[in-house]
C-alpha positions in Angstrom: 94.8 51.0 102.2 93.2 54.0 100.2 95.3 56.2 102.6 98.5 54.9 101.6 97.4 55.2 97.6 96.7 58.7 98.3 100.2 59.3 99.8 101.5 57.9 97.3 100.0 59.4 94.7 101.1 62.7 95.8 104.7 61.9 95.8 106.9 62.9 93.3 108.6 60.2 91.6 112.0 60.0 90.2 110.9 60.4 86.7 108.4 63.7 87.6 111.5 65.2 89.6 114.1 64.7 86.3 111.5 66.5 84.3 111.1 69.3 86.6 115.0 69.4 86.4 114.8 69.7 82.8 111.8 72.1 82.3 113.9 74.8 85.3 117.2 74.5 83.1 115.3 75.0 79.9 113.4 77.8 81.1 116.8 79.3 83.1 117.9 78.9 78.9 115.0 80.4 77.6 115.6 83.7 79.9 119.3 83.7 79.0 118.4 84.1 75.4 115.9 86.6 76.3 118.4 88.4 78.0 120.8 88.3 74.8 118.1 89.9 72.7 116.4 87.1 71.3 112.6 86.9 70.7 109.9 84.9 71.9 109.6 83.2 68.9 113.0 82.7 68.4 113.5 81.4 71.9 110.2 78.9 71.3 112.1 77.7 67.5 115.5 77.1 69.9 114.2 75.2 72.9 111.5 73.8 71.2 108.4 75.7 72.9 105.1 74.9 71.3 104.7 78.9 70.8 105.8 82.2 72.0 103.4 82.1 74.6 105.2 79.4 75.8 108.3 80.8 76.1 106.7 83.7 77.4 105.3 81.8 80.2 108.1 80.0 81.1 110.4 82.7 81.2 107.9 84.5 83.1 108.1 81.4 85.7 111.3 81.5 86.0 111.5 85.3 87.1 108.9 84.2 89.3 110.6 81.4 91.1 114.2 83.1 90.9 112.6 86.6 92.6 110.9 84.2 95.5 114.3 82.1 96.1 116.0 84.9 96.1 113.9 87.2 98.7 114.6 85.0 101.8 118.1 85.5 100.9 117.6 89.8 100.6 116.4 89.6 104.0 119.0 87.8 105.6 121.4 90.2 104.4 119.3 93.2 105.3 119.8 91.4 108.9 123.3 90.8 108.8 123.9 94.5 107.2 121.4 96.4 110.1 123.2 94.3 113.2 126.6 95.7 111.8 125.7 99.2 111.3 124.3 98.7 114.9 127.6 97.6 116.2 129.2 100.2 114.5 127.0 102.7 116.0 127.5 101.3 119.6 131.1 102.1 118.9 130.8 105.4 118.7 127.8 106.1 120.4 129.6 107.2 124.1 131.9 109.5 121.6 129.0 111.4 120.1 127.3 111.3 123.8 130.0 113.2 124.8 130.2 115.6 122.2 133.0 114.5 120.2 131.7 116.6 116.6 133.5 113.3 114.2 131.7 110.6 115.9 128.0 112.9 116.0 128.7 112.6 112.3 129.7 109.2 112.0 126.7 108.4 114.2 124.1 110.5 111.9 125.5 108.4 108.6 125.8 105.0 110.5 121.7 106.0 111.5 120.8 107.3 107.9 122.3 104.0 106.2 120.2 102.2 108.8 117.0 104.2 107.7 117.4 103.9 104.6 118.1 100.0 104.9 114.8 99.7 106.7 113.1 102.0 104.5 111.9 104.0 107.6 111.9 107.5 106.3 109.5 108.3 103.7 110.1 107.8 100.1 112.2 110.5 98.3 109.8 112.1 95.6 112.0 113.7 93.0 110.4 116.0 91.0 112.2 116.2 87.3 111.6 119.1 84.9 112.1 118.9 81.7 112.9 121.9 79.8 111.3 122.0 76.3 113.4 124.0 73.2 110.6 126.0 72.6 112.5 126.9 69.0 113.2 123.5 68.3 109.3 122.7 69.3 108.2 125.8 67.2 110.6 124.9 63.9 108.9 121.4 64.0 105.8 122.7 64.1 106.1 125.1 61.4 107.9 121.6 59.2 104.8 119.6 60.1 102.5 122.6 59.0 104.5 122.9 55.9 104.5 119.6 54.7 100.7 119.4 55.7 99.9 122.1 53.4 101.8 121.0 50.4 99.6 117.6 50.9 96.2 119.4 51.9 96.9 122.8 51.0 93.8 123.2 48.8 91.4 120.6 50.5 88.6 122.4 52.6 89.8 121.6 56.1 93.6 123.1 55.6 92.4 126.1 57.1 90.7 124.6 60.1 93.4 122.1 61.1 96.2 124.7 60.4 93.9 127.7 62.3 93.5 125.0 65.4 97.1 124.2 65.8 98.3 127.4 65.9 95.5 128.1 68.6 97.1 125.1 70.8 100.4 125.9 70.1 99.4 129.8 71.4 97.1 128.7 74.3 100.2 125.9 75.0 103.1 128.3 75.2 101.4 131.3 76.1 104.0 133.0 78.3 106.7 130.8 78.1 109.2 132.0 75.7 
C-alpha cells in the first residue's frame, strides 16, 4: 500500500502540469520583453513577478530549458549536414583520385566545411590590433591636464600628479609616434 502512495505522490497531476504550462508561457513572456528592452523590474510590474530577481530567474530558466531542447536538435543537423557533405565528397572523390584539378578543389572545400563542422582543426586565434591616435590620445591628455589645473592648480599635489602623468604618458609612448 505505501508503495502505491509513493507513486502516486510523485505524479504530476492535471492541476501541477497547467501551472507548469502557465509559469513556461509566462517566463517565454518575460524573455520577450527582455528582448524588447524592457527591465527586470518592468518585466516583474508586467507579469506580476514578486521582484526583479524573479524575473531574472525565470528568464534565466527559460534560456536554460530552450538551450537544452534545443541541443539534441543542433546535433541532429550536424548529422544530417556531415552525411551530405560525405556524399558529396564520394561524388567526386574518383575525379580528384584521378587528378581532375576542379574536383581536388571541390574535394578540399567539401573536407574543410566538414572540419570545421566537426570542429576538428584547432581553433582560429585572431589576433586584432588596435591602432591608438596617438594625437588624439595626446590632445586629451593635455584637456584633462588643463582642466585639472584650473581646479587644482595651486593645491600642493598639482605638481606631483601633473609631473607623474606626463612620466606615464613618456614611459607609455616612448617610441611610438
Amino acid at each position: 500500500m505505501q508503495n502505491k502512495t509513493a507513486v502516486s505522490s510523485t505524479r504530476k497531476t492535471r492541476a501541477s502540469s497547467r501551472r507548469n504550462i502557465q509559469a513556461r508561457a509566462k517566463a517565454q513572456e518575460a524573455v520577450k520583453l527582455r528582448l524588447a528592452g524592457a527591465t527586470h523590474k518592468q518585466i516583474a510590474s508586467q507579469l506580476g513577478y514578486a521582484g526583479e530577481s524573479g524575473a531574472y530567474k525565470a528568464i534565466m530558466r527559460e534560456l536554460t530549458t530552450v538551450a537544452a531542447e534545443q541541443t539534441p536538435n543542433t546535433e541532429a543537423l550536424r548529422q544530417i549536414s556531415v552525411q551530405r557533405l560525405d556524399q558529396l565528397l564520394f561524388s567526386v572523390w574518383r575525379d580528384a583520385i584521378g587528378g581532375d584539378q576542379g574536383a581536388i578543389n571541390t574535394a578540399l572545400k567539401l573536407e574543410e566545411s566538414r572540419r570545421n563542422l566537426l570542429g576538428i582543426d584547432a581553433p582560429k586565434q585572431y589576433e586584432a590590433r588596435i591602432r591608438v591616435d596617438i594625437l588624439s590620445w595626446n590632445q586629451a591628455l593635455k584637456d584633462i591636464l588643463e582642466i585639472y589645473r584650473e581646479v587644482h592648480g595651486d593645491s600642493q599635489e598639482a605638481p606631483v600628479f601633473l609631473e607623474r602623468i606626463d612620466k606615464l604618458a613618456d614611459d607609455r609612448f616612448e617610441g611610438v609616434v
